[in-house]
C-alpha positions as CSV (number, residue, x, y, z in Angstrom):
1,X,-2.9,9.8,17.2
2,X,-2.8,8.6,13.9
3,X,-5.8,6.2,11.9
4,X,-5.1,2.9,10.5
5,X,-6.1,2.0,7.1
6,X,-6.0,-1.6,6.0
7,X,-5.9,-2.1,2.0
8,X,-6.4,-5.5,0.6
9,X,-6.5,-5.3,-2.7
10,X,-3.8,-4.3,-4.8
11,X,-5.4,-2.1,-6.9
12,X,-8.5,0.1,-7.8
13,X,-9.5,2.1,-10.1
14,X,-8.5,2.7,-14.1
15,X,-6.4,4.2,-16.9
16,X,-9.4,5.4,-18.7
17,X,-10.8,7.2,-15.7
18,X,-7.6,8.3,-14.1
19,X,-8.6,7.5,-10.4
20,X,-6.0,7.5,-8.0
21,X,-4.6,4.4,-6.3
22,X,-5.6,3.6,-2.4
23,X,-1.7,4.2,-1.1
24,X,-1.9,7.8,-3.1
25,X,-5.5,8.4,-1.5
26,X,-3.9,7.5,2.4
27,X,-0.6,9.4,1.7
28,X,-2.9,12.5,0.8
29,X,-5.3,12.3,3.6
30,X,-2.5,11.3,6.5
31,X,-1.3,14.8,5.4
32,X,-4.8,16.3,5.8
33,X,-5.5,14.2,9.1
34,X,-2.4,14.2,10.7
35,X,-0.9,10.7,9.9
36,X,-2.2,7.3,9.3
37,X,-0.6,4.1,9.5
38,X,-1.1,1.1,6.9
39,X,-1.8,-2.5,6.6
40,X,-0.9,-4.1,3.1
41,X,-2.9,-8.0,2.9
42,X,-4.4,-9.6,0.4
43,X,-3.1,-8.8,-3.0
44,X,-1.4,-5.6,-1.7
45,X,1.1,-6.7,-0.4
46,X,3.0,-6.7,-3.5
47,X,3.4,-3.0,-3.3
48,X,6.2,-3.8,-0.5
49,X,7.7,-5.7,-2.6
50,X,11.3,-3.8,-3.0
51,X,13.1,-3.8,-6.0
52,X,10.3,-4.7,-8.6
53,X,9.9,-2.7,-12.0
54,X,7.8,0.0,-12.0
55,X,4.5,-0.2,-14.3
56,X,5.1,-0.3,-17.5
57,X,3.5,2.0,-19.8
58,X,0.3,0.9,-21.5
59,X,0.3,1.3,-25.3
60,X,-3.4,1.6,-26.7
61,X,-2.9,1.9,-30.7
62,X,-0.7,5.1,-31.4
63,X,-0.9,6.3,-27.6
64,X,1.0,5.5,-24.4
65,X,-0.1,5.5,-21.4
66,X,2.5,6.4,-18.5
67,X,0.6,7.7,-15.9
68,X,-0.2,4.1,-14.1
69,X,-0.5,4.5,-10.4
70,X,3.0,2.9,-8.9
71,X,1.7,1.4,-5.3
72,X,5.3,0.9,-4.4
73,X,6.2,4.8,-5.0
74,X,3.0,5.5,-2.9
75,X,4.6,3.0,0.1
76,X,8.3,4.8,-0.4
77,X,6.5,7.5,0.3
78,X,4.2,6.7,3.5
79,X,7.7,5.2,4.5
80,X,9.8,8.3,4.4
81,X,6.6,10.9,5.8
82,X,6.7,8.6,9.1
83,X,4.0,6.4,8.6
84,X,3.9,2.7,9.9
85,X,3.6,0.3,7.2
86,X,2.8,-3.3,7.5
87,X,3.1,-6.0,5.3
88,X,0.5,-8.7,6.4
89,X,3.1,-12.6,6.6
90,X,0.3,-14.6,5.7
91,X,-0.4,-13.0,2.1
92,X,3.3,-12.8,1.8
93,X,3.1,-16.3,1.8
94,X,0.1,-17.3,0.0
95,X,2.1,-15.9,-3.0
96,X,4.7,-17.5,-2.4
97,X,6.8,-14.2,-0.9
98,X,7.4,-14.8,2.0
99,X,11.6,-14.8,1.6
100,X,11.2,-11.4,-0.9
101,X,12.8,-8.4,0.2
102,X,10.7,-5.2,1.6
103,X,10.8,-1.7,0.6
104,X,13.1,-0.8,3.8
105,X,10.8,0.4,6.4
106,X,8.3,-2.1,5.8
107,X,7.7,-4.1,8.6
108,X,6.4,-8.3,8.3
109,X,3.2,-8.7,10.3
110,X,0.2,-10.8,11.3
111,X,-2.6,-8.7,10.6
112,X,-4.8,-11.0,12.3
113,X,-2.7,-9.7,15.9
114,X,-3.0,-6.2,14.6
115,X,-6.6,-6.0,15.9
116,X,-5.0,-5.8,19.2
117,X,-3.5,-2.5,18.7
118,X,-6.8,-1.3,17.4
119,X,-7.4,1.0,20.5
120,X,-4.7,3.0,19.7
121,X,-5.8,4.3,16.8
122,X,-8.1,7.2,16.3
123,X,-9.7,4.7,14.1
124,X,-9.6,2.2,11.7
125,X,-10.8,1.8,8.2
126,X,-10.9,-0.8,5.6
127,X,-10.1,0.6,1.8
């Protein structure tokens, strides 16, 4: 039995601090905890997005900064250890996504019906 972890906002944390995105944090721990299953809504859902650039780097005066979390590396990879991975319709569409292509393996959902499924989880947590 896997977990479910629901991620609404696209991202946390900083350069300057080097914290690690949600999607890195759940494909780390499903390894620890034996799988876990994600719901991308709110601003998250663009890291299903497939075939957008990865971040750019950051230039602050003389240095550049390339080591920006890439959410949709984080989702290729969820994809391709087995997890489920939902993309939530609704915030597809309140930006205007709702036609965009997926990272394949991504599949569209109302995350308001996923509470139903909520029992089969070992549980469920909100990052």
């Amino acid at each position: 039995m896997a977990y479910l972890v629901i991620i609404d906002r696209g991202y946390r944390g900083s350069a300057e601090a080097q914290f690690f995105d949600a999607l890195y944090g759940v494909e780390m721990l499903g390894d620890q905890l034996g799988g876990m299953d994600v719901v991308l809504r709110g601003t998250s859902v663009t890291a299903a997005l497939d075939g957008a650039a990865s971040p750019p780097a950051l230039r602050v005066g003389p240095t550049v900064v390339n080591t920006l979390a890439d959410p949709r590396r984080s989702v290729r990879a969820l994809v391709d250890k087995g997890a489920a991975v939902y993309v939530d319709e609704p915030g597809l569409a309140a930006f205007g996504l709702q036609a965009a292509p997926l990272i394949p393996g991504v599949t569209r959902v109302d995350s308001a019906r996923m509470a139903a499924r909520w029992n089969a989880y070992v549980g469920v947590w909100f990052l």
